[in-house]
N, C-alpha and C positions, 0 to 999 in steps of 0.2 A: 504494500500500500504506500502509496507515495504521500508524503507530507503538505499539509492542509492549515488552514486557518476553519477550526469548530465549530459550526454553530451551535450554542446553547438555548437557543431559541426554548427545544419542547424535551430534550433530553438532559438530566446533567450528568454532568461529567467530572472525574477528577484532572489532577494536572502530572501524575505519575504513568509511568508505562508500564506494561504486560506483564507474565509471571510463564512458568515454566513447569517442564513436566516431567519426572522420572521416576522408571515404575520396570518393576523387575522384568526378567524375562519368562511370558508367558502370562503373564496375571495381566491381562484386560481388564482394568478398570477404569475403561472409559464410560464419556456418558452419552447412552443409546436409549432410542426411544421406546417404550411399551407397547407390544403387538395391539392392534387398535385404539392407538391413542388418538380422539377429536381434537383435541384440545391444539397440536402441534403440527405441523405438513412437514413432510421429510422427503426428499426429492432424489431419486438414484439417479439420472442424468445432470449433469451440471449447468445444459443448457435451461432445463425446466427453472434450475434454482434462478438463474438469470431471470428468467420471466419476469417468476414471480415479486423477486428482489425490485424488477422496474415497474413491477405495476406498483406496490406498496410505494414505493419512490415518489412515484408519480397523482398517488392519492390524498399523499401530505405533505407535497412542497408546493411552493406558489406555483402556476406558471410562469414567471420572468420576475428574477427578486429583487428586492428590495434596494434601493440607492443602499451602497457601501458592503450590501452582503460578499461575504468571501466563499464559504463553504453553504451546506445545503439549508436555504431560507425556508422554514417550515411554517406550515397553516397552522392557524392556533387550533388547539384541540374544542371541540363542545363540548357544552356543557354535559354530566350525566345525566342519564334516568333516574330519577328516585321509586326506588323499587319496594314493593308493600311486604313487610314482613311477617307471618305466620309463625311462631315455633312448633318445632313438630311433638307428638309425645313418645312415651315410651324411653325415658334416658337410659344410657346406657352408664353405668358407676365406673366414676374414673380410675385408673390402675395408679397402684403405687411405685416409686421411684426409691430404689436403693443408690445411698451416697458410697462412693469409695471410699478405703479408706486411706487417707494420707500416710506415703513416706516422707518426702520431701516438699515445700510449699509450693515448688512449681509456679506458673504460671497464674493469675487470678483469674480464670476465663467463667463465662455465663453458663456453661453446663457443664458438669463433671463428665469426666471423662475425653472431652472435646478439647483438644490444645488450641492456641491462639497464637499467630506470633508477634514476638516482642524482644526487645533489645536484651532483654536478659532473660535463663531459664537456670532454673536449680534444680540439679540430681542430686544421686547422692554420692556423695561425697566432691563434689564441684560445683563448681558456678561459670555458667558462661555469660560473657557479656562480649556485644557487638558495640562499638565506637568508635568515631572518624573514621566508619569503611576499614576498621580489624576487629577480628573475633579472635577474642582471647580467652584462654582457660587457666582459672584460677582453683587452682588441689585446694580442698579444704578439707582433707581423710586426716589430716593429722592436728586438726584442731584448732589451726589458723591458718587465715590462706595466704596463700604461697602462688606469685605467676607461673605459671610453666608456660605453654609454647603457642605462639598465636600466630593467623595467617593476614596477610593486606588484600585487598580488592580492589581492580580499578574500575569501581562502577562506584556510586554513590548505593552500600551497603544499610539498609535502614530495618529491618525484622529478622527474624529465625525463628526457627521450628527446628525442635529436637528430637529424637524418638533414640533412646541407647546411644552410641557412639555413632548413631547416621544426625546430621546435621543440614537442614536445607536454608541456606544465607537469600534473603530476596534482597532486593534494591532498584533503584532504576539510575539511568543513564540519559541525561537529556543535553549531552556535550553537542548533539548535532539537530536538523531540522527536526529529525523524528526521536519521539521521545518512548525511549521502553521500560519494561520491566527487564531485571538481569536476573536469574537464580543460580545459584553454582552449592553443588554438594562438597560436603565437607566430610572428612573423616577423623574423628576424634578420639581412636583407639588408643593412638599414643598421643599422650598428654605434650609431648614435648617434640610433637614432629605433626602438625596439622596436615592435612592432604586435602587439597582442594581441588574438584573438577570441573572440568571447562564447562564456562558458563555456556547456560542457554539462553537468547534473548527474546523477546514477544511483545510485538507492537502493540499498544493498550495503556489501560492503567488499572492498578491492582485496586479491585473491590473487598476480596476477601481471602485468606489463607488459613484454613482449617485442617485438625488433622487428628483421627481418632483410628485404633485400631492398627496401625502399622500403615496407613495410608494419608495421603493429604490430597485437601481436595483446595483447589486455586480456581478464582474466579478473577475472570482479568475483562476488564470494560474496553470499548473502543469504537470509533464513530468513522461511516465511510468518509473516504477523503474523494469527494466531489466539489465540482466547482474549484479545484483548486489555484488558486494565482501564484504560487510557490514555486522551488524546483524540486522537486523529487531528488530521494539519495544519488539513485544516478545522473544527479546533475544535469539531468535534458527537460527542458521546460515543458509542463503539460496545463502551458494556458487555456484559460476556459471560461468563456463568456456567463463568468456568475455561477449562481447555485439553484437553477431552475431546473425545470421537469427537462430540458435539452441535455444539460447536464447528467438527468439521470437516464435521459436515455443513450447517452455516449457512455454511461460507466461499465465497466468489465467486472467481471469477479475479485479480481486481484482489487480493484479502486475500495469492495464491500469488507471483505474478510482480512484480520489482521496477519501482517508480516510476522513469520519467524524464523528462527536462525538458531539450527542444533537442534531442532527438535518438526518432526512431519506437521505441516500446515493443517488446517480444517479441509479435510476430502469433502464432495459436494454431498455427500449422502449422510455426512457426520454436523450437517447443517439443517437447522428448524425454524421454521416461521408463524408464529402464533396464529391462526386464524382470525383473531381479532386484534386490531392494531396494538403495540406496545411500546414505539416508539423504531425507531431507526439506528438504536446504536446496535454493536455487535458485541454480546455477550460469550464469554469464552468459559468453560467450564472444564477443567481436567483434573484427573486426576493422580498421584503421585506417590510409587511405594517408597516407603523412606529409605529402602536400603540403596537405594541410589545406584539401580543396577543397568536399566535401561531406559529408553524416552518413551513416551505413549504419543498414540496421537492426541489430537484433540479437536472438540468438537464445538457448534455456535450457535449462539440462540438471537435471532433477531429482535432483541428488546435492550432497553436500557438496563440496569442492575444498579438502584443507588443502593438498596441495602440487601444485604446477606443474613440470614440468621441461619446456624446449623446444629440438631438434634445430635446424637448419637447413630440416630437413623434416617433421617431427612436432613434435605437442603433446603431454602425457602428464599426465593428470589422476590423481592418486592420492587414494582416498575412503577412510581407515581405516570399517569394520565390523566391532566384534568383534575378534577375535583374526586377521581378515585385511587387505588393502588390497586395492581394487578399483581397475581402473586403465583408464583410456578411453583412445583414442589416436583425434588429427585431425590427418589431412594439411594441411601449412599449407605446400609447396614453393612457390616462386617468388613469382608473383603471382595465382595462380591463387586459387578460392575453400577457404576452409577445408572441408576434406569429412569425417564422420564413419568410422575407418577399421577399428576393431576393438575389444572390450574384453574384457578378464583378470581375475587375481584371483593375491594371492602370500601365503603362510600371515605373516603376523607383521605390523607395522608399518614402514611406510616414514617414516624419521623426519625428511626435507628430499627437496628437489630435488637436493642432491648424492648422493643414493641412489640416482637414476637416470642412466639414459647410452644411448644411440642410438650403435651403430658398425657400419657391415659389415648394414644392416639387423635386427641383432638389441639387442631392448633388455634392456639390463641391470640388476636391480634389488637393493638390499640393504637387508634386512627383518629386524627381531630381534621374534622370539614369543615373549611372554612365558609360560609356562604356568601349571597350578593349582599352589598350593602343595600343598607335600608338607613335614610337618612345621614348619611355620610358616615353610616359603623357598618362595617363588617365583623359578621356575628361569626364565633368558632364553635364548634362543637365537638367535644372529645367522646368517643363511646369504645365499648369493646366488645370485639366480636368473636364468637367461636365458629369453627369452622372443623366439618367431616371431610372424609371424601365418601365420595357416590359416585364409581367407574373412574373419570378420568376430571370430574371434574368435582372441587372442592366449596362444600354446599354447606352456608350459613345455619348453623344449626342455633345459636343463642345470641344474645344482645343485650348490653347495660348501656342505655343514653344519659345525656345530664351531667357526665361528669365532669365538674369543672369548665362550666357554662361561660365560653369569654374568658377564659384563662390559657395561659400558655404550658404545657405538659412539660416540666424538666427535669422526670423522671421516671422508669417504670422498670419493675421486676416481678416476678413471676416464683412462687416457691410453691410445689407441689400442685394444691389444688387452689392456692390460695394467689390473688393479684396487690400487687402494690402499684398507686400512682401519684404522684406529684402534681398536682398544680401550683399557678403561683398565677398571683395581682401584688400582692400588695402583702396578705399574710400565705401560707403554706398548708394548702389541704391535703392532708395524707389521706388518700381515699383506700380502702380496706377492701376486695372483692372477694365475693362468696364463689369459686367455681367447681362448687364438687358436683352441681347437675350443668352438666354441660349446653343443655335444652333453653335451662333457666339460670344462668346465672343472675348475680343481684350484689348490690352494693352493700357488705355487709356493718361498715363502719366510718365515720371520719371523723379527722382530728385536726383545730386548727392553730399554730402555731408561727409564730414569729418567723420571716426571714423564706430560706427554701432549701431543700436534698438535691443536689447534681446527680449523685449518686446515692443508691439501695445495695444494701449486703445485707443479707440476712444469716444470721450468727450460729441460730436454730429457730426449733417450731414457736419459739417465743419474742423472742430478742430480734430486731432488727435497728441496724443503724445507718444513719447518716450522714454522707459528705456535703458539704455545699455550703451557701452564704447568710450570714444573718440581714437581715433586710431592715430598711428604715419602715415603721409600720404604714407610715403618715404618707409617704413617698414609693415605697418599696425599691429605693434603692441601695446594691448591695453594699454593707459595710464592712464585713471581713469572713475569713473561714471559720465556721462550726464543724465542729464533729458531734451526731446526738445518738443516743439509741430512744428505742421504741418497744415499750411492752405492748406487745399483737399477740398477749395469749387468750384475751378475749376479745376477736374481732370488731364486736360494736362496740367495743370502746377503746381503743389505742389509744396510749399515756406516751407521753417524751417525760423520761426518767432519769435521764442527767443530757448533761451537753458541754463540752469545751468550746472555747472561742478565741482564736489564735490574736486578736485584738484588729483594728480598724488598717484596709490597707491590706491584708495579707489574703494569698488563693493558695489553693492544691492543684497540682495537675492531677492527681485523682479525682478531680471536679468533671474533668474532660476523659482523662484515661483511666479505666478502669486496672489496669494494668498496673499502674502504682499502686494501687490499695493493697494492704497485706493483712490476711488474718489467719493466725494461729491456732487452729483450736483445743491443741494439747494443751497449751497452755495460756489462752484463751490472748494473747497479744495480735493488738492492734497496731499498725507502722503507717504513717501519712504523711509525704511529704510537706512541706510549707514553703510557700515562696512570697516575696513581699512584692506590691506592686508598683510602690510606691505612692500612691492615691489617696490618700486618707478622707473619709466621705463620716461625719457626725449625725448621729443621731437626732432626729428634734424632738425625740419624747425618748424616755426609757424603756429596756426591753427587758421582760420580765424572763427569765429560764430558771430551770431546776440547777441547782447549785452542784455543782462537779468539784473532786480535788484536784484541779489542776489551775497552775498560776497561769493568765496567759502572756504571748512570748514578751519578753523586756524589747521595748522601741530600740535600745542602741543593738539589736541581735536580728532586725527587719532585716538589715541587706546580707544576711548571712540565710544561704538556703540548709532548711535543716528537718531532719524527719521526727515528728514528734510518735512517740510511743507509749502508747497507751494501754489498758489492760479491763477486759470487758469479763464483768464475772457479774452472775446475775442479772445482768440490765446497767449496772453501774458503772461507770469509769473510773478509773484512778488513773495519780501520774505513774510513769517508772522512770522518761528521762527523755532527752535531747539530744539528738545525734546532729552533730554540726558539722556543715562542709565547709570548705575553704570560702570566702569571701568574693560574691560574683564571678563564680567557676564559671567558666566557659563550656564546661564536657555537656553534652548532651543526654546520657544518661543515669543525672542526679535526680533524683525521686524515684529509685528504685527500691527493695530492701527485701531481704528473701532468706527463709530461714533450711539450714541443713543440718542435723543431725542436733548438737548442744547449742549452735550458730546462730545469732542476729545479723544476716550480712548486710551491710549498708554499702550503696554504689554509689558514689557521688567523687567532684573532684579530682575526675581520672585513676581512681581505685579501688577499692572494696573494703573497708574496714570490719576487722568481725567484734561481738562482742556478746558475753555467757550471756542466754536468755533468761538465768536464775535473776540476776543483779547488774546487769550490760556492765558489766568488769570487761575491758578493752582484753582482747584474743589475740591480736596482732592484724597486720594490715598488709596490703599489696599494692604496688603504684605503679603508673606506664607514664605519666603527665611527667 
């Protein structure tokens, strides 16, 4: 695919490139369609797929675009249908969910068992971190960590994924016109001798890297390059009079499906196109054995992919359209191959992957529709839907409206049968949902409280806590970071039963990344980065909370990033202590911290400090800065 100026007109997009695929010899775990699937068109001649590709092309771009278009000019999508809802009866009683149980803290990811990648991963007896494009492994079997042996990358190096000594490094590379994802396997057997192999590269940008069971599955976005006034990699000009329906009848295959290098392209038959519109980007799905033995092909879904959510057994593609979200779902159990398994649709915007959740077989989604104005307000409306399947396609089975009428949603998590969500104006409704009848769910409590949660962890079936900001009531603007728990052991009534407050001025990047949060449950430690923002924003009324032992941070220690730790027992907080980085570090992955064996390891300031989790009495430390 030759290089383009995007339109984001009706799909978005990120601004990173492709991801990549390897998968042993003989394990096919690509993803192929379900012998009569409606939902998807699979094409065995490549000329069909062209067809079809120009007719879809050609049914939502303008005819001749717009003054200054570069890439393809799209017709705004229509409004939906509002479709009348019925619940059916006869529920069927949701299945229970067994938790693993922890060796090492690992990754903080949204469902156990499911890995996520992230700048750092804890086994046991190491720690890996990724930084300025090296991965390095730090021994921590002898009780303090210790460097041993790290490898460089000349791509811009940003995630990992671990499974045993197999290592998958993603990154992208956008040194030239076209911008990609890079992936290169690693071998981590010897500590002091890293092996890296040649990377793969994949025109796109990474949506998602999941990986459960010895497998990873990669989702990588990318938008045809049509209309392009550019030069393509081989430098020969493929001017093109705009981004019109001419355009897309001059485009070829190669203009649709994204470039790759080291690893087999999308074959025309390993390509699908929704029978109802989903947008025009090219959705890339593969899948990847960790032992990093062979390439797989891989295969394309013509829809956009803003968010990913993945079960232990599904995958779940959400495609905002308009005032709905379309949502694909593929079996990706065990080791088997990824199979196309049904697709839906939910009135409103699904606004992350913590908006959905797979339990008991039914998935669970929460969507706020914004509508038209009336009187100069545009009204929101948050609701949450359950959803079956029935054949190939994924059917509305329950509904909770209201929640959070004209609020913005800045949080949601899902634990067993039970839903948690956030809203926020002004104060903080932790709304409580009942969904053990999946027919009938219902709103089983709320609670409301100063300020708002970025982030949901729930600790156990009682205990959940809080990241995110305390709020001015009067204004509801934010003043600094809280940390709160929440007694939900009796749904209709959720209590905030302690809360810290890092003081005015101060964020988490666990506000945004889940991945910084750290919770222990052996010994019930909590770890939360703090950063200052320098901002200081005053209160104009007082804000009442339950009183916590902990002091918050001293103003001259703001411009020091530092992970404050905490210890959750019963509901309650207490202090343990301060982990301090060096003074306006520059390293990228400070607000880490990840516990191995007796270990608190802290990553901050180009190093890893450890320290006993009894009393954080300093272990020793390891440095590259």
């Amino acid at each position: 695919m030759h290089s383009s100026t995007r339109s984001r007109t009706a799909v978005s997009t990120t601004a990173m490139a492709a991801a990549v695929a390897l998968v042993s010899a003989g394990c096919m775990t690509g993803l192929v369609p379900s012998a009569g699937a409606a939902e998807l068109e699979t094409f065995s001649a490549c000329d069909a797929l062209l067809g079809r590709l120009h007719q879809v092309g050609r049914e939502h771009v303008r005819e001749t675009p717009s003054a200054g278009a570069e890439g393809l000019d799209y017709l705004p999508l229509p409004e939906p249908d509002v479709r009348a809802y019925a619940p059916p009866r006869d529920a069927e009683p949701a299945a229970t969910a067994a938790e693993p149980e922890a060796t090492a803290s690992g990754t903080n990811v949204q469902e156990a068992g499911v890995d996520e990648d992230d700048v750092v991963e804890a086994g046991p007896g190491r720690l890996l971190v990724l930084e300025d494009s090296v991965l390095r492994y730090v021994d921590v079997s002898g009780g303090k960590p210790v460097l041993r042996g790290s490898t460089a990358f000349d791509f811009s190096a940003l995630s990992l994924l671990a499974e045993g000594d197999h290592v998958l490094v993603i990154g992208a590379d956008t040194s030239a016109a076209t911008s990609w994802v890079v992936a290169a396997a690693v071998d981590v057997s010897d500590p002091d001798a890293l092996q890296s192999a040649e990377a793969v590269r994949i025109e796109g940008s990474l949506t998602a890297a999941r990986a459960h069971d010895g497998v990873a599955r990669i989702v990588v976005d990318s938008q045809p390059a049509i209309g392009s006034d550019t030069y393509g990699r081989d430098q020969r000009s493929r001017l093109r009079a705009g981004g019109g329906r001419s355009a897309v009848d001059a485009s070829t295959l190669e203009d649709w499906l994204p470039d790759v290098e080291g690893a087999p392209a999308p074959a025309c038959d390993r390509v699908m196109v929704p029978r109802e519109y989903a947008g025009l980007g090219m959705l890339t799905i593969m899948s990847l054995d960790m032992s990093g033995a062979g390439v797989l092909d891989t295969t394309s879904l013509l829809t956009g992919g803003e968010s990913v959510y993945a079960s232990e057994t599904a995958l779940y593609v959400a495609t905002p359209s308009g005032r709905s979200t379309a949502l694909h779902a593929f079996g990706i159990a065990g080791r088997e191959a990824a199979t196309y398994l049904a697709s839906g649709d939910v009135d409103g915007r699904v606004e992350d992957r913590w908006s959905m959740s797979e339990f008991g077989g039914v998935l669970r989604v929460v969507a706020t529709d914004t509508g038209p104005r009336r009187g100069g307000v545009r009204t929101e409306t948050t609701s949450l839907h359950t959803l079956r399947r029935d054949g190939d396609r994924l059917v509305q089975a329950g509904r909770i409206d209201g929640i959070g009428r004209d609020e913005e949603v800045k949080a949601v998590r899902f634990a067993g049968d039970t839903g948690y969500v956030v809203t926020f104006k002004r104060t903080d409704p932790l709304w409580v949902l009942d969904l053990r009848d999946a027919e009938h769910p219902e709103i089983a409590g709320e609670l409301h409280v100063p300020g708002f949660s970025s982030y949901l962890h729930p600790l156990d079936d009682r205990t959940l806590v809080g990241v995110g900001q305390e709020a001015d009531p009067t204004t509801g603007r934010p003043l600094g970071l809280k940390v709160s728990t929440y007694d939900v052991s009796d749904p209709a009534h959720p209590t905030e039963t302690s809360t810290w407050a890092a003081g005015p001025g101060t964020t988490s990047p666990a506000e945004e990344d889940a991945h910084a949060f750290l919770w222990w449950q052996p010994t019930g430690t909590v770890a939360v980065p703090v950063h200052s923002t320098g901002t200081v924003v005053e209160p104009t009324a007082d804000i009442e909370r339950p009183a916590a032992d902990i002091a918050p941070m001293p103003v001259a220690e703001r411009d020091r990033p530092e992970t404050v730790v905490l210890r959750a027992d019963g509901g309650a907080l207490t202090a343990t202590g301060r982990l301090t980085c060096p003074a306006r570090s520059r390293h990228t992955t400070t607000g880490r911290s990840a516990v191995v064996g007796d270990l608190l390891l802290n990553v901050c300031g180009g190093g890893v400090s450890g320290y006993r989790l009894g009393d954080l009495t300093p272990a020793g430390s390891a440095s590259w800065s």
